[in-house]
N, C-alpha and C positions, 0 to 999 in steps of 0.2 A: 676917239677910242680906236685900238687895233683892230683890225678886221682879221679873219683867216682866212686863208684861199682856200676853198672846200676841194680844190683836184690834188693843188698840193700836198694837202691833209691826207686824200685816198692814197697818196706814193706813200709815204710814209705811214701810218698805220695800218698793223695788220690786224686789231680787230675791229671784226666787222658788227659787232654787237653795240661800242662805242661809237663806228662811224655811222649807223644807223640814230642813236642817239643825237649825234651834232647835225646830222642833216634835217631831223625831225626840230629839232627847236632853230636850225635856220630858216625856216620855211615864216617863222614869224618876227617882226623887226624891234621887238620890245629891247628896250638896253637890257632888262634883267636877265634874258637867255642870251644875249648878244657876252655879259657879262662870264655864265655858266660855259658857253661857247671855249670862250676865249682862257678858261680855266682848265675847262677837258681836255684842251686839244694841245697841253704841257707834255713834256715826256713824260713816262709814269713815274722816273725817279725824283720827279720834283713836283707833284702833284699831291694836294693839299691831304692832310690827315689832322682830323680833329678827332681830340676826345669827349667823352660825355663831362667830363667838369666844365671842358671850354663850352661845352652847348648849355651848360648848367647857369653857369655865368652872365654870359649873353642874350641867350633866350628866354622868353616874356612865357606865361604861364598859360595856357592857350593859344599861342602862336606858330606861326610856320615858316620854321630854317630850313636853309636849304645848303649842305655840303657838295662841292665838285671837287669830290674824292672819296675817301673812306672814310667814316664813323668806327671806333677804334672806343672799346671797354671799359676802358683805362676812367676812374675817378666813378662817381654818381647823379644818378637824375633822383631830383626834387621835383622837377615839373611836370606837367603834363602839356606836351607840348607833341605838334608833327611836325617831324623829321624827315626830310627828303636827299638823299644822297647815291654817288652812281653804286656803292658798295659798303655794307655793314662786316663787323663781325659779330661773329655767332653770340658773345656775348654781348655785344652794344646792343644786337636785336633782342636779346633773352630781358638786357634791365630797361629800355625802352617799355618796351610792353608791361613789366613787373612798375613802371610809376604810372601806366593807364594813358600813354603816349602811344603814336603810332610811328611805324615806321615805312616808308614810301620809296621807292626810285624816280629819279627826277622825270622819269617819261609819264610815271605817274602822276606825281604833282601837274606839270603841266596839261595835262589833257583835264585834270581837275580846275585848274587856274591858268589860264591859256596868257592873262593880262599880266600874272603875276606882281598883283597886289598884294603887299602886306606880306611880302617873304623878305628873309632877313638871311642875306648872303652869309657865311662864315667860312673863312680860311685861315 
């Protein structure tokens, strides 16, 4: 798998809320944040956006997805499901919560699940 060079990473991006993020999940060697890693640290014009049909689809009915990008409005949740991703919009937060699902930032998820088990990447 690619690795990132985390100095190189600091020349090149200027936020420091993101680069706070990649340093926090390099500090543990699991593939699944090595994975999330290596997604975050895209330019942002080529950084994943999914919508809630695609989470609708893929995602198991009590289970926990995890986006490295934005979550985006666009279609409907069935499920009840958590959702973790670096960025919601206002309405993917508003129909998350109206099907009894939650919605999370990856720093949150991991401090919850540090092993991250039984999370189901999607881009």
């Amino acid at each position: 798998m690619k690795t990132v060079n985390l100095k190189r990473l600091k020349s090149r991006k200027e936020n420091l809320v993101l680069l706070s993020l990649i340093e926090t999940l390099a500090k543990d060697d699991k593939p699944v944040w090595k994975k999330v890693i290596l997604e975050l640290s895209r330019p942002r014009r080529s950084r994943v956006e999914v919508n809630l049909s695609k989470l609708d689809e893929y995602g198991n009915d009590g289970g926990t997805v995890l986006v490295p990008g934005k979550v985006l409005g666009s279609g409907s949740l069935s499920k009840k499901m958590t959702i973790a991703a670096y960025s919601f919009s206002g309405t993917a937060k508003k129909l998350i919560a109206d099907a009894g699902g939650k919605a999370l930032s990856i720093e949150s998820l991991y401090k919850a699940n540090p092993t991250g088990r039984d999370v189901l990447i999607l881009k």
